[in-house]
DOLO-169733 format. One record per residue (C-alpha): residue number from 1; x, y, z. Coordinates in Angstrom, 3 decimals. Layout:
N
NUM, X, Y, Z
...
//
This chain:
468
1, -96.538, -21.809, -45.313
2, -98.524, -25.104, -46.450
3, -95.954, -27.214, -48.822
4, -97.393, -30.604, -49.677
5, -95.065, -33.374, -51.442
6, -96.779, -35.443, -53.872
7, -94.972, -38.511, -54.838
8, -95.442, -40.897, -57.814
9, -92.687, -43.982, -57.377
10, -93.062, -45.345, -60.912
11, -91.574, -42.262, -62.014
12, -89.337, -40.974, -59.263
13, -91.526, -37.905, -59.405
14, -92.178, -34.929, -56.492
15, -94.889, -31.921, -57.540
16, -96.073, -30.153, -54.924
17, -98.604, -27.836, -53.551
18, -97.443, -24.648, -51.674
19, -99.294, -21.664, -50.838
20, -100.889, -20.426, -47.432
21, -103.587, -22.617, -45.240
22, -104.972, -19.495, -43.691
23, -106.302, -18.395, -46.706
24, -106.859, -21.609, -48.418
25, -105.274, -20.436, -51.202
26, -102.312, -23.296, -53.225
27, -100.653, -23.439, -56.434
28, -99.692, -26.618, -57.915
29, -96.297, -27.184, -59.004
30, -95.421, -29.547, -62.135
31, -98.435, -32.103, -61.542
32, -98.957, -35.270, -62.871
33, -101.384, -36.312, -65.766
34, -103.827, -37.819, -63.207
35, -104.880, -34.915, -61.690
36, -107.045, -35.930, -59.662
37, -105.137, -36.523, -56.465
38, -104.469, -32.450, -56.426
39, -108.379, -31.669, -56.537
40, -108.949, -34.614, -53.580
41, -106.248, -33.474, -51.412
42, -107.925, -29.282, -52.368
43, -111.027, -30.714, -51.041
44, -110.317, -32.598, -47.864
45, -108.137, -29.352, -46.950
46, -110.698, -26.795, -47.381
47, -108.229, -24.970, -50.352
48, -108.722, -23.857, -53.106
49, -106.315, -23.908, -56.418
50, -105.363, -20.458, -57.792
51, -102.102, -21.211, -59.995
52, -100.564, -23.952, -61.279
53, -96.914, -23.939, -62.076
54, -94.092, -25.723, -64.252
55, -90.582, -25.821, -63.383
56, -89.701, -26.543, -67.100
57, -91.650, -28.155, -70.751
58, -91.038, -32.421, -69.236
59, -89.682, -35.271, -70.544
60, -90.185, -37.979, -68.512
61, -93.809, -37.464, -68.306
62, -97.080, -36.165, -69.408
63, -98.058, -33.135, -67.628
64, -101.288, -32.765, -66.239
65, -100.776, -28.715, -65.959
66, -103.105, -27.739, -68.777
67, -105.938, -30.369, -67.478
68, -105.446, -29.237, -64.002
69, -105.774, -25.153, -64.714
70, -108.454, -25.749, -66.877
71, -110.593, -27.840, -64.731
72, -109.720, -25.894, -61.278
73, -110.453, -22.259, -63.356
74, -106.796, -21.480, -62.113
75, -104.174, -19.170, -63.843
76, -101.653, -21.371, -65.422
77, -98.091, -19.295, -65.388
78, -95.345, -21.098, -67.313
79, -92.122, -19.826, -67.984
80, -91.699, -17.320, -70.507
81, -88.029, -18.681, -71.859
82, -89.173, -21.096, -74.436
83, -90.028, -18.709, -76.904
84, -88.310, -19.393, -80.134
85, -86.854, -22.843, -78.544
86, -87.352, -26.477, -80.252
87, -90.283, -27.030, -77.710
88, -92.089, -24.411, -77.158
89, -95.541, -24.173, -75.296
90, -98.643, -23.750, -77.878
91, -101.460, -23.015, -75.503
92, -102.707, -20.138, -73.185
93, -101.042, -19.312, -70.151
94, -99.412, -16.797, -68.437
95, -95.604, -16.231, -69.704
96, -93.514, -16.149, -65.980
97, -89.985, -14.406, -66.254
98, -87.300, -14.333, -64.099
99, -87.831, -12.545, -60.540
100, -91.645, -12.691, -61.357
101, -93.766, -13.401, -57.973
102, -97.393, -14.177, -57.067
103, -98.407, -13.739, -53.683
104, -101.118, -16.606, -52.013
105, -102.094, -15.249, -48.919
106, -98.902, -15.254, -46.441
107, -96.869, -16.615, -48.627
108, -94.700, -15.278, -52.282
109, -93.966, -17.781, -54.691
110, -90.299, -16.232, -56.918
111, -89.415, -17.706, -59.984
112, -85.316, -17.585, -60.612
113, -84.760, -18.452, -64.235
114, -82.436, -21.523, -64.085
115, -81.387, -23.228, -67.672
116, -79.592, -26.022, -68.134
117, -81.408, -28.569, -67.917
118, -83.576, -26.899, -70.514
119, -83.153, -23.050, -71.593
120, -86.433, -22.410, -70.073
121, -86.019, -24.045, -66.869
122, -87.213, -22.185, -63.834
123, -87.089, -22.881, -60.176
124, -89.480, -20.826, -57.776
125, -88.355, -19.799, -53.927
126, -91.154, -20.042, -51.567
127, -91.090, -16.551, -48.618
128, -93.289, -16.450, -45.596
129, -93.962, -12.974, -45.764
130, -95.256, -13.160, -41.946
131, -91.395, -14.308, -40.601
132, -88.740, -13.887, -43.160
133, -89.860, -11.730, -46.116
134, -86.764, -11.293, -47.857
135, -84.980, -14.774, -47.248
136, -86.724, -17.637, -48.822
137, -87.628, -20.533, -46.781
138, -88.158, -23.108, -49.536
139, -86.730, -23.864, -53.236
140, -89.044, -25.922, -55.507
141, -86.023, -26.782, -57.888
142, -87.847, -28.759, -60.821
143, -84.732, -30.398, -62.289
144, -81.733, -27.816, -62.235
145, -80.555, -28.856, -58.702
146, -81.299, -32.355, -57.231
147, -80.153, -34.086, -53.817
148, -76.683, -35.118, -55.081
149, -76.824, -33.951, -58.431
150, -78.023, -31.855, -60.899
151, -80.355, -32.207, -64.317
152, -78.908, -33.633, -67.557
153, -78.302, -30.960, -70.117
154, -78.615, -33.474, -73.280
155, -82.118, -33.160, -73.379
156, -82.362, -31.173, -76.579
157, -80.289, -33.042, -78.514
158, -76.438, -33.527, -79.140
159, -76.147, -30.503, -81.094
160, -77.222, -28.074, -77.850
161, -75.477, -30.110, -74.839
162, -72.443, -28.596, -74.387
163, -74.307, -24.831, -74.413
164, -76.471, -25.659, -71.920
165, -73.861, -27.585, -69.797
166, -72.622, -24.259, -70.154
167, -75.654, -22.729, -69.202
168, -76.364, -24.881, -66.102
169, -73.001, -23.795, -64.753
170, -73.934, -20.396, -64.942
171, -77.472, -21.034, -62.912
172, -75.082, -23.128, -60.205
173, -72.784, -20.100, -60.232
174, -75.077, -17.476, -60.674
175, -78.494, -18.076, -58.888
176, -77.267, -20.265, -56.308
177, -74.692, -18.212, -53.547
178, -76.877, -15.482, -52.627
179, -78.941, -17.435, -51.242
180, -78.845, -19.129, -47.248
181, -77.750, -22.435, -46.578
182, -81.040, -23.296, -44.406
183, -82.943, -23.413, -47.857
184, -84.857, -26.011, -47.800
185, -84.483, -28.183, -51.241
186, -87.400, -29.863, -53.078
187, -86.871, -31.402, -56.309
188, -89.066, -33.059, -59.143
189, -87.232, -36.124, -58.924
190, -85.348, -38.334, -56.662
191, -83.454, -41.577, -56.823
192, -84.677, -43.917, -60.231
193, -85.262, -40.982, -61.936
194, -82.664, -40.606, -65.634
195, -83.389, -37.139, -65.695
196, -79.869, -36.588, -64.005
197, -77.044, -39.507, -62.559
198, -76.282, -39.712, -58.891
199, -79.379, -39.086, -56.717
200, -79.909, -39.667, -53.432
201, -82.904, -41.095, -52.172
202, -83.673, -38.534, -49.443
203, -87.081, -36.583, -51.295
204, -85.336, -33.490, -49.762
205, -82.279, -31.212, -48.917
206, -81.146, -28.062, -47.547
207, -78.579, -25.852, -49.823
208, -75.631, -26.007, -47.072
209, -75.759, -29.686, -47.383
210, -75.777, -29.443, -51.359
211, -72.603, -26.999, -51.489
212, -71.011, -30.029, -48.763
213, -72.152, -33.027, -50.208
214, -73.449, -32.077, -54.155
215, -69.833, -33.151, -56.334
216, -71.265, -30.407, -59.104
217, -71.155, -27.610, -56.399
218, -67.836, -28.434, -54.404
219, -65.534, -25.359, -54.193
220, -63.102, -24.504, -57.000
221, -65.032, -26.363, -59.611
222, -63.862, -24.613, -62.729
223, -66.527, -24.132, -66.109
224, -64.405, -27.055, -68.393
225, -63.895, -29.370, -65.429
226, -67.877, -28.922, -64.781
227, -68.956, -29.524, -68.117
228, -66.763, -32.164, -68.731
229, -68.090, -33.780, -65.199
230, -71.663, -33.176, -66.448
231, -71.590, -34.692, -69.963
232, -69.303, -37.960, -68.647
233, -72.131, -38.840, -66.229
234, -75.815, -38.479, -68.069
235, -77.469, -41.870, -68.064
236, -78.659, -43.594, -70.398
237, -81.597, -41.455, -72.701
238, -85.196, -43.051, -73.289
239, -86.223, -42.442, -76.849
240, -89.834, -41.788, -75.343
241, -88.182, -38.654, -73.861
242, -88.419, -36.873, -77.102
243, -91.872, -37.937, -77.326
244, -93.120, -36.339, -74.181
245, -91.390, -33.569, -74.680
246, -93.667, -32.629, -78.187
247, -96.682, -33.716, -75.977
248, -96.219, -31.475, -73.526
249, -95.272, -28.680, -75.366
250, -98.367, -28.919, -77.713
251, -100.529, -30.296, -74.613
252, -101.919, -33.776, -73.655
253, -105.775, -34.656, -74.022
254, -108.210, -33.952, -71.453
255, -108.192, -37.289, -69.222
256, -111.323, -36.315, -67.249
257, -109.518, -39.057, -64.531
258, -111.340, -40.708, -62.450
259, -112.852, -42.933, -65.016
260, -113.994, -46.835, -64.409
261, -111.634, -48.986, -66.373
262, -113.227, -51.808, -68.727
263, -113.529, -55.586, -67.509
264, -113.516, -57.888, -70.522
265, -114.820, -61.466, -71.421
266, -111.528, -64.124, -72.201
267, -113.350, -64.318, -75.575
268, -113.929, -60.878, -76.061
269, -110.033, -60.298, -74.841
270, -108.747, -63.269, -77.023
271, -110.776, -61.614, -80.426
272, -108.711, -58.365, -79.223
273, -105.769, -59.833, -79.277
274, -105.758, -61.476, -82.154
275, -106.768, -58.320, -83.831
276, -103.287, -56.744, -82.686
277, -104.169, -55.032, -79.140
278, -100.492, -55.146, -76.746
279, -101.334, -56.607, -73.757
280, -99.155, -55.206, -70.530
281, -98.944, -57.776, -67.675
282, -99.258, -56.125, -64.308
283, -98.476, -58.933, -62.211
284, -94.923, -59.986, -60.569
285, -91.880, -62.071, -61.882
286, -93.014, -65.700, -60.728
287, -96.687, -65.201, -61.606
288, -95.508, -64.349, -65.530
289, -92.809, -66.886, -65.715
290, -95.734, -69.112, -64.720
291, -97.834, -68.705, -67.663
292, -98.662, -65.513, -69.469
293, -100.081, -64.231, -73.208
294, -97.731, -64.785, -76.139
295, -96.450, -61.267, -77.045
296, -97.259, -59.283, -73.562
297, -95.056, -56.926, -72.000
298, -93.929, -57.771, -68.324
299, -94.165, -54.540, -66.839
300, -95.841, -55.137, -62.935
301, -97.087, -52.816, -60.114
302, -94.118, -53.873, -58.290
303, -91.751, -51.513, -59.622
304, -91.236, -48.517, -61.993
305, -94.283, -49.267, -63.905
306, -94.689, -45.872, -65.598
307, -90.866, -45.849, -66.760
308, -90.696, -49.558, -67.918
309, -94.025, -48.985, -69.697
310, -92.718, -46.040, -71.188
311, -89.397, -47.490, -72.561
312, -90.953, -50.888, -73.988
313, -94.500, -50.529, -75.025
314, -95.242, -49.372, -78.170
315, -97.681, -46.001, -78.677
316, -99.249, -46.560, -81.532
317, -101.754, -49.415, -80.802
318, -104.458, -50.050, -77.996
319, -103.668, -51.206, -74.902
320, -104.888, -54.012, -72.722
321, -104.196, -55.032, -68.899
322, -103.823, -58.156, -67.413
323, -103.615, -58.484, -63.224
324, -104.367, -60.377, -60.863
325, -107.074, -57.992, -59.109
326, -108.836, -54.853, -60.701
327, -107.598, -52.629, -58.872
328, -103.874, -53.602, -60.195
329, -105.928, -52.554, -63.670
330, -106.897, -49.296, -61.996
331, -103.072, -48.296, -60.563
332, -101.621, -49.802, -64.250
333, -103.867, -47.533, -66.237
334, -102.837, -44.464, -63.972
335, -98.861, -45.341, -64.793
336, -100.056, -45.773, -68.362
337, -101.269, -42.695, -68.765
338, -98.690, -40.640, -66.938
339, -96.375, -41.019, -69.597
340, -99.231, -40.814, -72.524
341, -100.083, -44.104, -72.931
342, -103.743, -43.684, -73.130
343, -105.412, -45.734, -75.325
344, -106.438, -48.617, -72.430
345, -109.401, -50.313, -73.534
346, -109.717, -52.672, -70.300
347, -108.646, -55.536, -68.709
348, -109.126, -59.234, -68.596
349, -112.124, -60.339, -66.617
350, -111.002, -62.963, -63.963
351, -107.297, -62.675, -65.168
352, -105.159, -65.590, -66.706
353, -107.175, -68.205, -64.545
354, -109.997, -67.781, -66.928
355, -107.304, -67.234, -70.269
356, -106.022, -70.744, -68.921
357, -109.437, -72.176, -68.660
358, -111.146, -71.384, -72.227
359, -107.884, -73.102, -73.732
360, -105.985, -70.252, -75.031
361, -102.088, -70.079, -75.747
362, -100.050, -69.433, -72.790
363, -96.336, -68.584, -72.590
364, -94.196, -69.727, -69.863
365, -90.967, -67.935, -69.145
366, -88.364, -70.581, -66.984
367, -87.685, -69.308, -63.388
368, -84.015, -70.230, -62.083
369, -82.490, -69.870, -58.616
370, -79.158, -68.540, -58.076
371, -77.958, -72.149, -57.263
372, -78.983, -73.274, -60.046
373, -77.875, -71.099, -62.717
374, -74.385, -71.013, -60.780
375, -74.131, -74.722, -61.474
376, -74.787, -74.258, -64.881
377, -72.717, -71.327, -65.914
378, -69.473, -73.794, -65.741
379, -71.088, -76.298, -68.185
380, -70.749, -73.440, -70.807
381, -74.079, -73.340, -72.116
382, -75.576, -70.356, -70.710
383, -74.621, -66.336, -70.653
384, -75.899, -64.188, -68.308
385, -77.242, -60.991, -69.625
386, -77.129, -58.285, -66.981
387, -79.547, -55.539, -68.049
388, -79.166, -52.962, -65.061
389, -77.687, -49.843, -64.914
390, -73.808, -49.149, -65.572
391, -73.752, -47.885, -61.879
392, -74.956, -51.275, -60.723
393, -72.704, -53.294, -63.043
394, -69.800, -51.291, -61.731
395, -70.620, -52.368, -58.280
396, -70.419, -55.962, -58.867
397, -71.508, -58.767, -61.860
398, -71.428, -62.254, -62.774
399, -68.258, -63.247, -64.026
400, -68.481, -63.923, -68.137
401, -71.414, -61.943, -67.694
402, -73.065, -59.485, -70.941
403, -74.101, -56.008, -69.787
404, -77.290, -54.919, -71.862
405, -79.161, -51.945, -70.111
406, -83.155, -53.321, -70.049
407, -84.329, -50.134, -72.019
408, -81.501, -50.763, -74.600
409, -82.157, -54.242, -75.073
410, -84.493, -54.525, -78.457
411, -81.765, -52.553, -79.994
412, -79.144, -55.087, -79.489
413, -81.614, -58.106, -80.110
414, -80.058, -59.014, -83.360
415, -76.231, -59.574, -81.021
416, -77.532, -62.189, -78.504
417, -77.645, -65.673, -79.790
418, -80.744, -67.722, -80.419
419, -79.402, -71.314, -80.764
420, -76.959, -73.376, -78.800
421, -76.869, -71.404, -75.700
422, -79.519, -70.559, -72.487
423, -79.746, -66.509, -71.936
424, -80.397, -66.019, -68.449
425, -81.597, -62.438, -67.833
426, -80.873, -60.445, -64.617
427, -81.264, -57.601, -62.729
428, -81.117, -55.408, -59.083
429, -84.526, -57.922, -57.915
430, -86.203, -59.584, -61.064
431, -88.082, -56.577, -62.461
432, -86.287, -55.606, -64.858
433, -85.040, -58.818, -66.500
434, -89.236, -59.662, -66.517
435, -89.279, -56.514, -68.495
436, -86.102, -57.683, -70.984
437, -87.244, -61.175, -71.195
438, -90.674, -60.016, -72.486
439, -89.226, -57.804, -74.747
440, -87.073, -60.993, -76.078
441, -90.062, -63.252, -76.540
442, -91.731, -60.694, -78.376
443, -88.541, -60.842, -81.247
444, -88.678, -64.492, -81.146
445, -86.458, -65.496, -78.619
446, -87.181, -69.213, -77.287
447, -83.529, -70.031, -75.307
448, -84.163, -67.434, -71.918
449, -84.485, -68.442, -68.266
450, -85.107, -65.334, -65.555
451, -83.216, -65.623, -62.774
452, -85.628, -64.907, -59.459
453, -84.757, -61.960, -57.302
454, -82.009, -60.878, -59.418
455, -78.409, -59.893, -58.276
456, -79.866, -59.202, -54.689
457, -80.874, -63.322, -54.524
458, -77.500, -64.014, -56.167
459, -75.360, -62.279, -53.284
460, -77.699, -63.324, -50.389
461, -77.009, -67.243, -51.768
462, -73.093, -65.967, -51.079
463, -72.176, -66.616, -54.724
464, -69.270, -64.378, -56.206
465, -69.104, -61.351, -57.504
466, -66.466, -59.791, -60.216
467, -65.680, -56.167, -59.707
468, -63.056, -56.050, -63.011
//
């Protein structure tokens, strides 16, 4: 059995190819819009792409399974349980029901219908006919079963949550004891991901460990106490999730990826601009404190680009990059597009040195160190405004402190003050509050500071931390 892990960090996100080396046959399972990496990693292998599958329709990202099928000339099976649903697939493939198989070689690929998450989820065990035929070696488990968790079931909408928390506890219940405890464990998502609460880190699992260490699969877990469990721990939702769930259900544009990405003139860039083109700044916290375009969006390489991106930046109007090297504009456009931002029309030629130099406006967010905002906080003229997760506030804050989750934070612009007090913005390492203050500046704020390297700088400097 040949199972390759493909991972994209600025998304949290695992597809994979499984199938059987010996006869260089693969499918593809719920690949990324840049599909390009999957027709490489055919070629250097000597393979050759027969299916290509989906665990479930996606929300956190824009699929690349149509592109992929269609360029490869392989059969595209998708599950046959979103018929009649609010997103429902509306182009050609292969309808995949529950117990359905294909067979690549050495190796049958099972589908086990698995809603929850979404009614159609599926999630496909992977037999080596040659040493085990009957017990399945490998589950590819999209997003019903995670390392540590399981998938959110509010996906579809308030109205449908508590049915298909209901549902997922009859896929844990259901699907999951006949099977061994050796299974192996593969997921679409790991830890960073919202698409469930709790993950682990580790990209992989086996099912004994889940029914030992998962806290939705421990013994004696009744239905209410589950679904109860389930809906008190979703995180926060992305609005953009509702957007890539139409997309992918009606099916993203052709990419054609690779493609060379734009360079463009300061004057050229500066006309574009002005015109109303968003510009997304790739680079890290200190070099966009520094000096940066009024009105850009401080989303970097550094981090989750793709997820940030997708939160902040608006859909509706062209895009332009700004990095330090072009090949930060190449890896930007990739996260860009992975969640359907597409419309990049380049990036600035020679970056801000060359903004700087032909005299245009420049924007300058103030860095502080956790010395020095902790010698300030007592002089009462500056709130902290913690915009990480509730998990991370939990574990420890700045006394006094605001908690406004980053992707939350333009809808409770209008409740922070403007005048008479300093908002320093803070996070896990200075990502995200680059990403909030951006987002400020944009609505007009002029009174932020960003504090460098976050809540991590704050406890190495030994400074306290309130756990009320």
């Amino acid at each position: 059995m040949l199972l390759e892990r493909f991972e994209d960090k600025g998304l949290a996100h695992y597809s994979y190819a499984l199938g059987c080396e010996s006869a260089g046959i693969v499918a593809i399972v719920d690949p990324r819009r840049d599909v390009d990496v999957y027709r490489e990693f055919a070629h250097h292998r000597g393979l050759r792409i027969t299916h290509v599958l989906e665990t479930h329709i996606h929300a956190d990202f824009a699929s690349g399974a149509r592109e992929l099928a269609e360029c490869t000339g392989a059969e595209l099976w998708l599950s046959a349980y979103d018929a009649g649903e609010l997103y429902e697939v509306a182009f050609p493939h292969h309808p995949m029901h529950d117990a359905e198989a294909l067979t690549l070689g050495n190796v049958r690929i099972e589908a086990r219908h698995t809603p929850g998450h979404t009614p159609e989820h599926l999630a496909f065990l992977g037999f080596e006919l040659a040493r085990a035929p009957t017990t399945p070696a490998v589950m590819l488990s999209g997003d019903f079963l995670f390392v540590g968790s399981l998938g959110r079931p509010d996906l579809i909408g308030e109205h449908a949550k508590v049915a298909l928390a209901n549902a997922l506890y009859n896929s844990v219940t259901q699907v999951l004891p006949s099977l061994p405890d050796g299974l192996e464990i593969h997921p679409a998502h790991g830890a960073g991901s919202m698409c469930g609460s709790g993950m682990s880190a580790r990209p992989m699992s086996t099912l004994g460990f889940e029914r030992v260490a998962n806290p939705y699969l421990r013994a004696g877990l009744g239905r209410d106490a589950f679904v109860a469990e389930i809906l008190g721990h979703v995180p926060p939702f992305p609005p953009y999730y509702k957007r890539m769930k139409q997309l992918n259900a009606r099916g993203p544009a052709t990419l054609d990826l690779p493609r060379g990405l734009k360079p463009i003139d300061a004057h050229e860039f500066h006309s574009l601009v002005d015109s109303g083109y968003v510009v997304v700044d790739a680079r890290d916290q200190l070099s966009f404190g520094a000096g940066h375009i009024p009105g850009s969006f401080g989303v970097g390489t550094a981090g989750s680009q793709s997820t940030w991106a997708a939160w902040v930046v608006p859909y509706e109007t062209p895009l332009l990059i700004v990095c330090d090297h072009p090949a930060d504009a190449e890896t930007t456009m990739r996260a860009l597009v992975r969640v359907g931002l597409d419309d990049v029309q380049g990036f600035l030629d020679g970056g801000m040195t060359t903004w700087i130099e032909n005299g245009y406006p420049v924007a300058h967010t103030r860095q502080v160190s956790p010395i020095e905002l902790a010698e300030e906080l007592p002089r009462g003229r500056v709130t902290v405004v913690d915009v990480r997760s509730d998990d991370e506030w939990s574990d420890g804050h700045v006394a006094g402190a605001r908690h406004l989750m980053a992707g939350t934070l333009a809808d409770h612009a209008t409740s922070l003050p403007r005048d008479g007090v300093t908002l320093a913005l803070m996070c896990g390492t200075g990502y995200r509050s680059t990403v909030a203050a951006s987002v400020l500046e944009r609505t007009g704020f002029t009174n932020l500071v960003n504090l460098t390297g976050g809540m991590a700088a704050w406890q190495h400097a030994g400074l306290p931390i309130d756990r009320s």
